[in-house]
C-alpha positions as CSV (number, residue, x, y, z in Angstrom):
1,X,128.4,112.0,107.2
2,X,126.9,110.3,110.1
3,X,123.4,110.6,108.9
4,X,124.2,108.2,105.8
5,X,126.5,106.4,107.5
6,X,123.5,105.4,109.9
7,X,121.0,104.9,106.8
8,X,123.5,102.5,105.1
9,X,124.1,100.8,108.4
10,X,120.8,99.9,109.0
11,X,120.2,99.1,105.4
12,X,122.9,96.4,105.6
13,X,121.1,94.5,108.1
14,X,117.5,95.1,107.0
15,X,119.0,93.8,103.5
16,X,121.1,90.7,104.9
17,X,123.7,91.7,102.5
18,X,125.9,95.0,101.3
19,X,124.7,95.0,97.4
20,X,121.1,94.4,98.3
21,X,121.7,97.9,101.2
22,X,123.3,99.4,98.2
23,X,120.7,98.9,95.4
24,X,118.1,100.0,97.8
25,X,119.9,103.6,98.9
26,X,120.9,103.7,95.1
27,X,124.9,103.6,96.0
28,X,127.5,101.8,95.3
29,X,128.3,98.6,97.1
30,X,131.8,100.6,98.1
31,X,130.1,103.6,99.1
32,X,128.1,101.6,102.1
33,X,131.3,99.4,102.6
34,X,133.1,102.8,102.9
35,X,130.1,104.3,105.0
36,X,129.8,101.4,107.7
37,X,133.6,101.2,107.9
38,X,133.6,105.0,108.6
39,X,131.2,104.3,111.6
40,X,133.1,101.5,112.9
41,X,136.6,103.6,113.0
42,X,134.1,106.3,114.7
43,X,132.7,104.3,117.2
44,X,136.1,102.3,117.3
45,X,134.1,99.0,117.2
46,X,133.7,96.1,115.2
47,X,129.5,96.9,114.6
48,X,128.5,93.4,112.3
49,X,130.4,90.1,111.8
50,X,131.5,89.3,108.7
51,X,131.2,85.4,108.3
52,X,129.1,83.1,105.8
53,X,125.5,82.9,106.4
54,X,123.5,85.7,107.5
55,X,124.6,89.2,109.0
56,X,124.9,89.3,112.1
57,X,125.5,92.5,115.0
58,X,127.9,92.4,117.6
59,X,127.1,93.3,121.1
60,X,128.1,97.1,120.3
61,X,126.6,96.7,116.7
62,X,123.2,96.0,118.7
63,X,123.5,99.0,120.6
64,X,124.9,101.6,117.6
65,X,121.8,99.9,115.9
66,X,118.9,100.9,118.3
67,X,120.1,104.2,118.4
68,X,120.5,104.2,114.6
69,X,116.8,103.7,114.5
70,X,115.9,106.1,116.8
71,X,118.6,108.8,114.9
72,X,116.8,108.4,111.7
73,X,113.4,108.3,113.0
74,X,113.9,111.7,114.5
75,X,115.3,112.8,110.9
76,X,111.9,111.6,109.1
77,X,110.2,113.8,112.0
78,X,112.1,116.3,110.9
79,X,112.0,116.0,107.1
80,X,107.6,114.9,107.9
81,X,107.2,118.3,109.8
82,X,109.1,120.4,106.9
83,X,106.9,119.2,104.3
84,X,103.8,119.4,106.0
85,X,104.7,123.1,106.3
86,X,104.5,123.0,102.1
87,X,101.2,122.3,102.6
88,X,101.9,118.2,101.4
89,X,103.2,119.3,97.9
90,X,105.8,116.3,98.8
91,X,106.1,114.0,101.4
92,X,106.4,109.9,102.2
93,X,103.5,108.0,104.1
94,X,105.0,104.6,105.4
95,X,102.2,102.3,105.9
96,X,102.2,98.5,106.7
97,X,99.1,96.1,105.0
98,X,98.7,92.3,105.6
99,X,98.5,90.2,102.6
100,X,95.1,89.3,103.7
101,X,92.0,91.4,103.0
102,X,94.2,94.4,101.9
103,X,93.2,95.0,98.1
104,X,89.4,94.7,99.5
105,X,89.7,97.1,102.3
106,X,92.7,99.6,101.3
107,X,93.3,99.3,97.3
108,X,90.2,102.2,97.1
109,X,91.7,104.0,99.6
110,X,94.8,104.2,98.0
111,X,93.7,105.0,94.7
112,X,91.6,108.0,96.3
113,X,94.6,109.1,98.3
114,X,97.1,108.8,95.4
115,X,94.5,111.2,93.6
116,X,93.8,114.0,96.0
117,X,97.9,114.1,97.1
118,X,99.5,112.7,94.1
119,X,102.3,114.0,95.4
120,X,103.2,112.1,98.8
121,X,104.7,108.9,98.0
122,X,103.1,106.0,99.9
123,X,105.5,103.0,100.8
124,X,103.7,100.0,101.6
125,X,105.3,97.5,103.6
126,X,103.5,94.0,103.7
127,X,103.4,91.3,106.7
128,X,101.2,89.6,109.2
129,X,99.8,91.4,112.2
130,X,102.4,90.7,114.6
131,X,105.5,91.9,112.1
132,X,103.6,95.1,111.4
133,X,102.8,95.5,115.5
134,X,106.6,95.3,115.4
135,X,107.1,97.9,112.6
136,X,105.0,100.3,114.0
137,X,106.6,100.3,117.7
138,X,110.1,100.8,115.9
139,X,108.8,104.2,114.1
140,X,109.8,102.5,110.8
141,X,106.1,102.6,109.7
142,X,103.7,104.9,110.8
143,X,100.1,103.2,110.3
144,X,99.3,99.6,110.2
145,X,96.2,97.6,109.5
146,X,96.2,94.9,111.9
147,X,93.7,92.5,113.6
148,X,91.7,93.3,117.2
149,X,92.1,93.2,120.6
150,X,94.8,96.0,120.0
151,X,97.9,95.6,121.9
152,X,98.4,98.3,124.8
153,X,100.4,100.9,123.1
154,X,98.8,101.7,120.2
155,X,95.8,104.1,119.7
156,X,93.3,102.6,116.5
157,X,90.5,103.5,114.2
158,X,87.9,100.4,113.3
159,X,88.1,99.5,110.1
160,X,85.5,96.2,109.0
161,X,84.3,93.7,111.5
162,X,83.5,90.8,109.4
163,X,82.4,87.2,110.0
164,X,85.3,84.3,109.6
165,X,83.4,81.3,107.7
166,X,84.7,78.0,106.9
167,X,86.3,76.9,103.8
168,X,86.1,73.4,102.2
169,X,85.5,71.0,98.9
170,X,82.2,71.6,97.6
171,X,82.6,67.5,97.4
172,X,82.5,67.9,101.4
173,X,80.0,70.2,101.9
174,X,77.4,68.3,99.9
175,X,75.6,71.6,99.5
176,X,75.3,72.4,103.4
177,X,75.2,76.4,103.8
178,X,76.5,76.0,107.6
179,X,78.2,73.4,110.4
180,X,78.5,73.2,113.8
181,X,82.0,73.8,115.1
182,X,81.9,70.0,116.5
183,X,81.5,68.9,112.6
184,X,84.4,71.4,111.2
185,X,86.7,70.3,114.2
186,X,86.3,66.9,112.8
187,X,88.5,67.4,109.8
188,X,91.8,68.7,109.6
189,X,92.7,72.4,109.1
190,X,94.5,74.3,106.6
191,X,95.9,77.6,108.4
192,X,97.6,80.6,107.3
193,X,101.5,80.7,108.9
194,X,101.5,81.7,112.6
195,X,102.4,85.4,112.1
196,X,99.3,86.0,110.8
197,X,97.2,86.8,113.4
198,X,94.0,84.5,111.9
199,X,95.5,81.8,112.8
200,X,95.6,81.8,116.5
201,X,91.8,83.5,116.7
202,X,90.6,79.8,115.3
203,X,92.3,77.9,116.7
204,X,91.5,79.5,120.3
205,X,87.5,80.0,119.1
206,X,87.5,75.8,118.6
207,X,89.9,75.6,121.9
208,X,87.0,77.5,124.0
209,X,84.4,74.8,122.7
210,X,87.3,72.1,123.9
211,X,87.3,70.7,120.8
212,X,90.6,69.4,119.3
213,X,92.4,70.3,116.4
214,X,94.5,68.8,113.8
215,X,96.4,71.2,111.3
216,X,97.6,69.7,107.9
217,X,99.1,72.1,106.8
218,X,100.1,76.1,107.0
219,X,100.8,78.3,104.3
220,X,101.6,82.1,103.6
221,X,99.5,82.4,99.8
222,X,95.9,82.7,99.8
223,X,95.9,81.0,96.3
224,X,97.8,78.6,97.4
225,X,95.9,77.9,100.6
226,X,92.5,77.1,98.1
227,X,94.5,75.2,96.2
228,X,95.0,72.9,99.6
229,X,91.4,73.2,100.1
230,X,90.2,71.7,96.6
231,X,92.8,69.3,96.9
232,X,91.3,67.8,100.3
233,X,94.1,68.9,102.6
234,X,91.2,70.1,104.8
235,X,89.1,73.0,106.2
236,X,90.7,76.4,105.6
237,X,89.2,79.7,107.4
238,X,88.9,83.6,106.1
239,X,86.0,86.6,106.4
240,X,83.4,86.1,104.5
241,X,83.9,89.4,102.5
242,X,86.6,87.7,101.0
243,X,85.9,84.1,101.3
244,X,82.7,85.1,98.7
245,X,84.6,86.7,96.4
246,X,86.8,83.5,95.6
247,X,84.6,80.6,95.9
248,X,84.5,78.1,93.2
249,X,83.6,74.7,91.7
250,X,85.9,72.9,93.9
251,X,85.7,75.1,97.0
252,X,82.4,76.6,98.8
253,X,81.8,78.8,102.0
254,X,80.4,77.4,104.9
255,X,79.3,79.5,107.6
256,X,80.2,77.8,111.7
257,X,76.6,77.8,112.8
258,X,77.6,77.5,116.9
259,X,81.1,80.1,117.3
260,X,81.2,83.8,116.1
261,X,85.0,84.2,115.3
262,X,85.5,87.8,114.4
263,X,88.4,89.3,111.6
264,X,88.0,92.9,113.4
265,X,90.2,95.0,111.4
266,X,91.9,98.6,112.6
267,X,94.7,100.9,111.8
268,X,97.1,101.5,114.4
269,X,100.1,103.7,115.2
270,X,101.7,104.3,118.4
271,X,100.0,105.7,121.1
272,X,100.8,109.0,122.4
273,X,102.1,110.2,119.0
274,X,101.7,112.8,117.2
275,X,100.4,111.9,113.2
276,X,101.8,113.4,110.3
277,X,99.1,115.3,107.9
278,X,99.4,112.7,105.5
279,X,98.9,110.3,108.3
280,X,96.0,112.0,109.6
281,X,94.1,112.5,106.2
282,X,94.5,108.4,105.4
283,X,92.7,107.9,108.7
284,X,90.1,110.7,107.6
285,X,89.5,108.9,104.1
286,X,89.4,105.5,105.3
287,X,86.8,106.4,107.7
288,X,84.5,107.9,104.7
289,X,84.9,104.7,103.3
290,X,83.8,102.7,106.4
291,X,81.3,104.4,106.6
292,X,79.8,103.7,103.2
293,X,80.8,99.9,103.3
C-alpha cells in the first residue's frame, strides 16, 4: 500500500492538483484522494493544505516528501537492476534535454537508441540547465544534457563545444559577417529566461569586457525569440550550429569578433553513482556520434 501511496503523494504535488496526479498514474481521482488520506491517517499528520491556489506541504508534508523521493528512488533501483538482469528486454531511461540545441545534438541519438533497444522506454523531461541540475540531484532523472563548468557533484561526458554568435536584423547588419563586442553591447539584448543557462554566460562574457548591457526582453521560445529579433527588439545570442540552421531574410548571424563565449554541452548524472545499462549504452552511443560530428 505504501509504495502507491508514496507515488500518488508525490504526484499530487509534482501535478499541482489531484486529477492532473490521477491522469498521470492512470487512477481515479478517489483512488489518490483515498491513497494520500491513507498516508496521512498513517503518519497521523495533516501532509498538504488544502486551500485555493496552489498545493502546498506542511512542515511534516515536507519531511514525508523527501523521504518519499528517496523511497521511490530506491524502488526504480530496484525495478532498473531487475531488468537489466533480462538482458534490457524492458526497462525506462529518464533523461532530461533543454529546449535548446536538443533535436540537433540528441534527436539522432534517440532514434538510434529507440532502434537497437526498442524496448526500454525513454522519458524525456524538458527544462533549462539549472531545472535539470535539480532533476538529476533528486534521482528523478538519471542523465541530463546541460551546459559547462559542471557543478561539483556530477560526473559528465563532452558532448559539442560550439561558438555562441550574435543574432540580429539583416536591416542592422548591413551585410557585416562579424562585430566587436563594444558594437553588439551598443544595442539592446533579447535573452532566453534566466533558467537557461545561456543567458548568464553573455551576459558575464560582455560584463568581463565592462561593457554594459540593456535587455529588452526575455523569452522561453526560440521561434519566438527570432520573431523579436526581426522585429528590432534587439540582438539575440545562440551556437552557431543552430543559429545557421534558422537564419533568414529578416535575421542573419553575426559572429563577436573580440569574446569567445562557449555553448560547451555535456551529459551529466550524479557523481559517485552507479548507471543503469541503459544509461551507460546512451553515453556509449552518444559518444560515437561525437565523435563523427
Amino acid at each position: 500500500m505504501q509504495i502507491r501511496a508514496f507515488q500518488a503523494f508525490v504526484e499530487i504535488m509534482r501535478q499541482n492538483g489531484f486529477s492532473a496526479a490521477a491522469k498521470t498514474l492512470h487512477a481515479t481521482q478517489s483512488t489518490i484522494s483515498k491513497s494520500l488520506a491513507q498516508l496521512e491517517s498513517y503518519y497521523g499528520a495533516r501532509l498538504i493544505h488544502r486551500g485555493k491556489g496552489a498545493l502546498q506541504l506542511t512542515s511534516e508534508g515536507e519531511y514525508v516528501y523527501c523521504h518519499a523521493l528517496h523511497i521511490l528512488a530506491e524502488q526504480e533501483a530496484i525495478k532498473r537492476d531487475l531488468d537489466e538482469l533480462k538482458g534490457l528486454k524492458k526497462g525506462v531511461l529518464k533523461i532530461g534535454l533543454p529546449p535548446i540545441g536538443s533535436s540537433e545534438l540528441f534527436a539522432p541519438v534517440l532514434a538510434r537508441y529507440t532502434k537497437a533497444y526498442p524496448k526500454i522506454e525513454i522519458q524525456i523531461v524538458e527544462h533549462g540547465s539549472k531545472k535539470l541540475e535539480e532533476l538529476v540531484k533528486l534521482g528523478e532523472i538519471e542523465l541530463a544534457a546541460s551546459l559547462f563548468p559542471v557543478a561539483e557533484g556530477f560526473g559528465y561526458q563532452d558532448v559539442r563545444n560550439e561558438p555562441v554568435v550574435a543574432l540580429m536584423p539583416n536591416t542592422l547588419a548591413k551585410g557585416r559577417k562579424a562585430l566587436s563586442a563594444v558594437e553588439i553591447a551598443h544595442y539592446p539584448f533579447v535573452l532566453f529566461e534566466s533558467q537557461f543557462a545561456l543567458t548568464p554566460i553573455v551576459l558575464e562574457a560582455f560584463q568581463k569586457k565592462e561593457l554594459k548591457t540593456d535587455v529588452s526582453a526575455r523569452t522561453s521560445q526560440i521561434d519566438f525569440l527570432f520573431g523579436l529579433i526581426a522585429a528590432g527588439m534587439g540582438i539575440g545570442f545562440l551556437p552557431r550550429m543552430i543559429a545557421q540552421k534558422r537564419v533568414s531574410d529578416d535575421v542573419c548571424m553575426v559572429e563577436i569578433s573580440d569574446i569567445n563565449i562557449a555553448w560547451h554541452m555535456a551529459l551529466i548524472w550524479r557523481d559517485q553513482k552507479q548507471l543503469s545499462h541503459a544509461a551507460t549504452q546512451w553515453l556509449k552511443l552518444s559518444e560515437t556520434f561525437r565523435d563523427h560530428s
